[in-house]
N, C-alpha and C positions, 0 to 999 in steps of 0.2 A: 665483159664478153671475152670467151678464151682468145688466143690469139694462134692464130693458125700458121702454122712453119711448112714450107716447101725450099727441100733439096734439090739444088735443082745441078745434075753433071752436065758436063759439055766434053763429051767425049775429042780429044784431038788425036788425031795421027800424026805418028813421028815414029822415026826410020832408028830404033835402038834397040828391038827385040822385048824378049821379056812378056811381050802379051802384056796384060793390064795392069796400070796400076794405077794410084791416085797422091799427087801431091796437092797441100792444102794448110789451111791456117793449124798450126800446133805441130809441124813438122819442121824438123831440122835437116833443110836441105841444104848440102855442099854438093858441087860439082867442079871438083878441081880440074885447073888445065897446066899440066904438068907437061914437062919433055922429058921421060923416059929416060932419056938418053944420058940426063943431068944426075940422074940417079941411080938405077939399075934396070939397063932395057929389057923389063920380061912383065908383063900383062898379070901372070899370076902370082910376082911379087907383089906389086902394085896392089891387088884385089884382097890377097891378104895382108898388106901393111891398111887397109883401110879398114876389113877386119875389125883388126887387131884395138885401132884406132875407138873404133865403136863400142866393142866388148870391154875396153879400161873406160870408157866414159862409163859405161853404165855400170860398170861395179862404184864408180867415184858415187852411187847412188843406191849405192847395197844389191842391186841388180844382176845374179849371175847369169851368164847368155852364153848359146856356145853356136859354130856351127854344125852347118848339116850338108846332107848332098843337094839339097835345095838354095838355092843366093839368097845371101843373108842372114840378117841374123839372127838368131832366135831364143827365146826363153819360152820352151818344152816346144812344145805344136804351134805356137802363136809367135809370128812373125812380130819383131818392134822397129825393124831396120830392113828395110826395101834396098838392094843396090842392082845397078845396070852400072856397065864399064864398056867403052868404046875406044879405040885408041885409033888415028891417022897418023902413018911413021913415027909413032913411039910418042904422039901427043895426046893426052889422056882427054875424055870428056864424056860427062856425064857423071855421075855420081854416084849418091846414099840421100837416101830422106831416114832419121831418123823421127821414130814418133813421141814426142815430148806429152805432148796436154792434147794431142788430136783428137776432135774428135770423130771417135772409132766407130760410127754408126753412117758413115759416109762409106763403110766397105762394104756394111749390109747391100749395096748395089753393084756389086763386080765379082767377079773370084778373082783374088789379089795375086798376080803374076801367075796368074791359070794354073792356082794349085786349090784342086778342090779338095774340102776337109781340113783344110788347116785354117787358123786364125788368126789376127791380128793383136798385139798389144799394144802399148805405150809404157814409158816413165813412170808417169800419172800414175794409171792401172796399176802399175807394178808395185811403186814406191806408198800410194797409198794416200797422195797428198801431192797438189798440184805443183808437175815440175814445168817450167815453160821454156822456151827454146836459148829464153838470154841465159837460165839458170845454166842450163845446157852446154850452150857454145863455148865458154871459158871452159872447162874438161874438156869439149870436144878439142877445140885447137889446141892444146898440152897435148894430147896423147896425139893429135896429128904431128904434132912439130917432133914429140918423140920418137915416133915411127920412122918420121921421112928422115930424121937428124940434123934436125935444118934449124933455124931462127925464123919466127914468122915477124914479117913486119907489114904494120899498122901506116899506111900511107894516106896520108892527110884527113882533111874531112870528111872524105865519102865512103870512111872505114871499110874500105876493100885491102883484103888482106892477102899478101904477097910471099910467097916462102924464096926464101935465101939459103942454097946449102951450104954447111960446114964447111969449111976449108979443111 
């Protein structure tokens, strides 16, 4: 007997703008909480060092992306990198979901940050062959820690990761 699949969203409100989006299994979500202040206090440095961040991971996987006047990242018309940026006196929060192995039929239910006509991708999609978010995050944190110019450190077992800048 086939076996019947329901997707089931749960829409939440939350006070970051952007209009709709959807994070979910097969994305690579960070939301750093940075002090601006430690680094360079300006919102659209930050926005593009995170970027920047994204578009070397995804090339680390033959992937070229660029941006656009729309947030985020993009490879042609199709979105692969969702970002929202919030800052409280120069404290960052919120993030990027990038999308690794998502799956992308979970957007067939929204217009993805109320841009209608445009689409979504992934890694996956892209590269051709299943990338998942562990393959992921080892580029992503490199091309973060080279952005910020920082050392990231790995603090004990609950592998939450900590950036240290330069001296």
């Amino acid at each position: 007997m086939p076996c019947l699949c329901v997707l089931v969203l749960c829409p939440v409100q939350v006070e970051r703008g952007g209009l709709i989006t959807f994070h979910g299994p097969g994305q690579l979500v960070c939301y750093p909480v940075l002090n601006l202040h430690h680094f360079r206090p300006s919102l659209r440095w930050y926005v593009n060092l995170l970027e920047e961040a994204v578009m070397k991971t995804c090339q680390t996987f033959g992937v070229d992306t660029q941006r656009t006047p729309d947030t985020g990242i993009w490879r042609g018309h199709n979105k692969i990198c969702a970002m929202g940026i919030q800052s409280t006196r120069h404290v960052t929060m919120h993030g990027l979901a990038l999308n690794c192995n998502t799956d992308l039929s979970w957007f067939n239910h929204i217009v993805p940050c109320g841009l209608h006509g445009k689409g979504v991708t992934s890694l996956t999609e892209e590269v051709g062959r299943e990338v998942t978010i562990e393959e992921a995050t080892g580029p992503f944190l490199s091309s973060l820690a080279e952005a910020l110019r920082c050392q990231l450190v790995n603090e004990s077992c609950a592998d939450n990761v900590r950036v240290v800048p330069d001296s």
